[in-house]
PADOMAR-943571 format. One record per residue: z, x, y of N, C-alpha, C in turn; residue number from 1. Coordinates in Angstrom, 1 decimal, decimal comma. Atoms other than C-alpha are relative to their C-alpha. Example, Ala and Ser with C-alpha at 12.3 -4.5 7.8 and 13.67 -1.06 7.14 Angstrom:
n_Z/n_X/n_Y/ca_Z/ca_X/ca_Y/c_Z/c_X/c_Y/guro
0,0/0,9/-1,2/7,8/12,3/-4,5/0,0/0,9/1,2/1
0,0/-0,9/-1,1/7,1/13,7/-1,1/0,8/-0,8/1,1/2
! end
This chain:
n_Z/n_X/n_Y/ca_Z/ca_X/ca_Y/c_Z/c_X/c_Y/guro
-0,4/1,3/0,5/7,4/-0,4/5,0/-1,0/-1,1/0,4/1
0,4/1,2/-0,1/5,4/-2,5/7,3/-1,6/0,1/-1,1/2
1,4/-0,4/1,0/2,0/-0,5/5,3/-0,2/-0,8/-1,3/3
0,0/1,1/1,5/3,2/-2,2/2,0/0,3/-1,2/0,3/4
-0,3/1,4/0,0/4,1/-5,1/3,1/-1,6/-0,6/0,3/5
1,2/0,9/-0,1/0,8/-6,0/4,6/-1,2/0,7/-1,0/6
1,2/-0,2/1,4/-1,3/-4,1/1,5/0,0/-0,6/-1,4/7
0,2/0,3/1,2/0,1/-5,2/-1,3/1,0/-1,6/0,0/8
-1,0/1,1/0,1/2,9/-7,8/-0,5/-1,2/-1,4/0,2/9
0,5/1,0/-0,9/0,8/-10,2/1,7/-1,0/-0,3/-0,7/10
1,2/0,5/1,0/-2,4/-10,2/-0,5/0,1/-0,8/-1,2/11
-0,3/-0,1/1,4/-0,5/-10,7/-3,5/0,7/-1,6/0,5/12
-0,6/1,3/0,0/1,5/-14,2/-2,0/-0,9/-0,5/1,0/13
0,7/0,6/-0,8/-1,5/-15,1/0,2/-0,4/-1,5/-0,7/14
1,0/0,9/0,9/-3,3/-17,3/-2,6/1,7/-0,9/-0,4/15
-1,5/0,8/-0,2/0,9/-18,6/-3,1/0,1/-1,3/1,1/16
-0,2/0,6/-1,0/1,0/-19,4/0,3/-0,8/-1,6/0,8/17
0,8/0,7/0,3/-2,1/-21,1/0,6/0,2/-1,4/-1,1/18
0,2/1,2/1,3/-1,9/-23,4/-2,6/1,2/-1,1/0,2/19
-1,1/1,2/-0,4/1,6/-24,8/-1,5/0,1/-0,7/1,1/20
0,3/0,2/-1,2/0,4/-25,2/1,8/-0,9/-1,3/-0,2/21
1,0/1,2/0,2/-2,6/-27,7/0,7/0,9/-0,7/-0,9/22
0,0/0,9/0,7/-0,8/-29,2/-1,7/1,5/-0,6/0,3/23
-0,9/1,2/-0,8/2,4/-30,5/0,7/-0,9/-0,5/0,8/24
0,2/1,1/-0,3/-0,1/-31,9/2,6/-0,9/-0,6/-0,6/25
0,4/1,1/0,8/-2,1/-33,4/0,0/1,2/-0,9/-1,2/26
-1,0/0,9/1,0/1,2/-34,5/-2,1/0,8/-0,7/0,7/27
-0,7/0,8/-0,9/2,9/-36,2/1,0/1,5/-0,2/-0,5/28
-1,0/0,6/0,4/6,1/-36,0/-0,5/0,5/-0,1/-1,5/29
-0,4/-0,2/1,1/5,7/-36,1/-4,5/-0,2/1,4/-0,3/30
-0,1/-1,4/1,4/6,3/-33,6/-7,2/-0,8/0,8/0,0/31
1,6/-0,7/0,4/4,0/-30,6/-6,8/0,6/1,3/-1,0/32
-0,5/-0,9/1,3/5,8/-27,9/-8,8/-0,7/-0,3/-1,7/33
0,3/-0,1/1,2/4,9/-29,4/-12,1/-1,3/0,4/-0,4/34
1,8/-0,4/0,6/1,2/-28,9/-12,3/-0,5/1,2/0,9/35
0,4/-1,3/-0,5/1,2/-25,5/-10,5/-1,1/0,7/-0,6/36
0,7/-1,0/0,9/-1,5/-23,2/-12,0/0,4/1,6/0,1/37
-1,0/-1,2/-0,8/1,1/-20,4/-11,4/-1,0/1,1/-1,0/38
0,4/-1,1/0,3/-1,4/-17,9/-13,9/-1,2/0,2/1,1/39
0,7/-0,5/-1,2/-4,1/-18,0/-11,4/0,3/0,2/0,9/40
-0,6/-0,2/-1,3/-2,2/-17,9/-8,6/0,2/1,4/0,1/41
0,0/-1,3/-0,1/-1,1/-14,7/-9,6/-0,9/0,9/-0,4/42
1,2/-0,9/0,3/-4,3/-13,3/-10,8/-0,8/0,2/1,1/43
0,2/-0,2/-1,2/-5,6/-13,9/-7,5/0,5/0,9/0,9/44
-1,5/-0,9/-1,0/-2,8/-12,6/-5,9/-0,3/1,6/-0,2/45
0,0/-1,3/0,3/-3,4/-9,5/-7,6/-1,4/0,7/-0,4/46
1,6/-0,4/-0,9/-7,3/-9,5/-7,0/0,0/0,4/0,5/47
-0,5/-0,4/-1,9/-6,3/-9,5/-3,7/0,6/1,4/0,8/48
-1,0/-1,3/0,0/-3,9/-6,6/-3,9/-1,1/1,0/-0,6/49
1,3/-0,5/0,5/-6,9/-4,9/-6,2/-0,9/0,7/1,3/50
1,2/-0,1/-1,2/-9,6/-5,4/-3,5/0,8/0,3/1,1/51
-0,3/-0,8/-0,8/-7,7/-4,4/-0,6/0,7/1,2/-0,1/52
0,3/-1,8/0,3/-6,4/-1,1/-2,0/-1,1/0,9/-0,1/53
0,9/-1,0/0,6/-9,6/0,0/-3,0/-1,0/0,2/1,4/54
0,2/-0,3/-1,2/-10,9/-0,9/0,4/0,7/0,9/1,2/55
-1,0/-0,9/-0,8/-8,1/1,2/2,1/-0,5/1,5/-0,7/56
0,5/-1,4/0,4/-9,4/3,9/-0,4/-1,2/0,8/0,6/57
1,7/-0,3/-0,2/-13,2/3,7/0,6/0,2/0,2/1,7/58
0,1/-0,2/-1,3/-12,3/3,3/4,6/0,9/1,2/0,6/59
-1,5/-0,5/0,0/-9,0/5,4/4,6/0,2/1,1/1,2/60
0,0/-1,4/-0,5/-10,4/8,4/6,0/0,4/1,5/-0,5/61
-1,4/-1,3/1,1/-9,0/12,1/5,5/0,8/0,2/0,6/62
-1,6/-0,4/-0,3/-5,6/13,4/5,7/-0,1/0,6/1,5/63
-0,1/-1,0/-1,1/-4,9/14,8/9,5/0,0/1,1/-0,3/64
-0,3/-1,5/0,1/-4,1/18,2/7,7/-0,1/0,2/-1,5/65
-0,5/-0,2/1,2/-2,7/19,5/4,5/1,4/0,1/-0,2/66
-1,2/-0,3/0,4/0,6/18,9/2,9/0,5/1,2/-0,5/67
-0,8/-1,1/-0,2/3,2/22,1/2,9/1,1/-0,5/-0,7/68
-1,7/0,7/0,7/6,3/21,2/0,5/1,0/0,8/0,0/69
-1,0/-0,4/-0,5/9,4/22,2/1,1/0,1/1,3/-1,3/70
-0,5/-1,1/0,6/10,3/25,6/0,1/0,9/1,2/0,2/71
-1,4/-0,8/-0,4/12,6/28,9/-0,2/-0,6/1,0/0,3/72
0,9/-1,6/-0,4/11,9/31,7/2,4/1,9/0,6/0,1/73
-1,0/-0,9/0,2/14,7/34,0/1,3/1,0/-0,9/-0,2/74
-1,5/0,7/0,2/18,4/32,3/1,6/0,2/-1,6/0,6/75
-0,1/1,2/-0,4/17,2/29,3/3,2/-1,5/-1,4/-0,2/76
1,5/1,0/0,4/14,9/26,0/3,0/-0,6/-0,6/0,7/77
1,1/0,3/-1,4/11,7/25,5/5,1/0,0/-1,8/-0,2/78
0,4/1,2/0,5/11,1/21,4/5,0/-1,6/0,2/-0,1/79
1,6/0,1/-0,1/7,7/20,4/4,3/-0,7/-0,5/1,3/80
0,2/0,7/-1,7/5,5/19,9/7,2/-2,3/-0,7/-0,4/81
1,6/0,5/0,0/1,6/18,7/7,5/-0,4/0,9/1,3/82
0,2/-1,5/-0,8/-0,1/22,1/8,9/-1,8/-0,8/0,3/83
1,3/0,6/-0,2/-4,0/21,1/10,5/-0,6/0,5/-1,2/84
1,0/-0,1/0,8/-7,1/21,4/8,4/-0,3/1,5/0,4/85
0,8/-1,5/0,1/-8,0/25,0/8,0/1,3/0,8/0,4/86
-0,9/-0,7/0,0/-4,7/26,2/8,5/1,4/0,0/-0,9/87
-1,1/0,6/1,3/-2,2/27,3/5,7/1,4/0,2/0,5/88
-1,0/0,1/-0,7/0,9/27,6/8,3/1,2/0,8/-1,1/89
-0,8/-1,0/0,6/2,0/30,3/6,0/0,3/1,4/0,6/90
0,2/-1,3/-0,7/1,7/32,9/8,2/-1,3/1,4/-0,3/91
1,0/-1,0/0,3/-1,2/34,5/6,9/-0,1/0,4/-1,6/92
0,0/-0,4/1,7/-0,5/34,5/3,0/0,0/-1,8/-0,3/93
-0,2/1,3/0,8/-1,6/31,3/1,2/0,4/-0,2/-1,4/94
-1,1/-0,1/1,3/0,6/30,3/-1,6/-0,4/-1,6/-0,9/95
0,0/1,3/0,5/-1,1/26,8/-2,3/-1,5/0,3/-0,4/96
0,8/-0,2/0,6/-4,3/26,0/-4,4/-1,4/-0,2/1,0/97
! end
């Protein structure tokens, strides 16, 4: 939860946060709602959200292991687990691609 919050939430109401921030203290008081430029704001916003996903893509790293999904060994159900890199935590028979 906190992952999305600060990837896509916080990028996306940063340029929000900002814009209402300068403009109580440059409106001292009057009317700032009416002349909002509320489509940039969110084009920005979702710039923002853009460019730091793709930077999470490019820095990200690789997976600790490989995902294992939950499946049926005979009458019962294994959960899925994350087995290391080079091991298929199948016992010796790989069943995945």
């Amino acid at each position: 939860m906190a992952r999305i919050l600060l990837q896509v939430v916080l990028p996306f109401l940063l340029p929000f946060l900002a814009f209402f921030l300068w403009r109580l203290l440059v409106a001292r008081g009057q009317r700032f709602l009416d002349n909002t430029p509320w489509y940039a704001l969110a084009a920005t916003g979702l710039a923002l959200v853009s460019v730091s996903l793709v930077v999470l893509a490019l820095i990200g790293g690789d997976p600790p292991g490989r995902y294992l999904p939950a499946r049926l060994e005979g009458d019962r159900i294994v959960p899925g687990t994350v087995v290391p890199a080079g091991d298929t935590g199948l016992g010796g028979e790989d069943r995945g691609p």
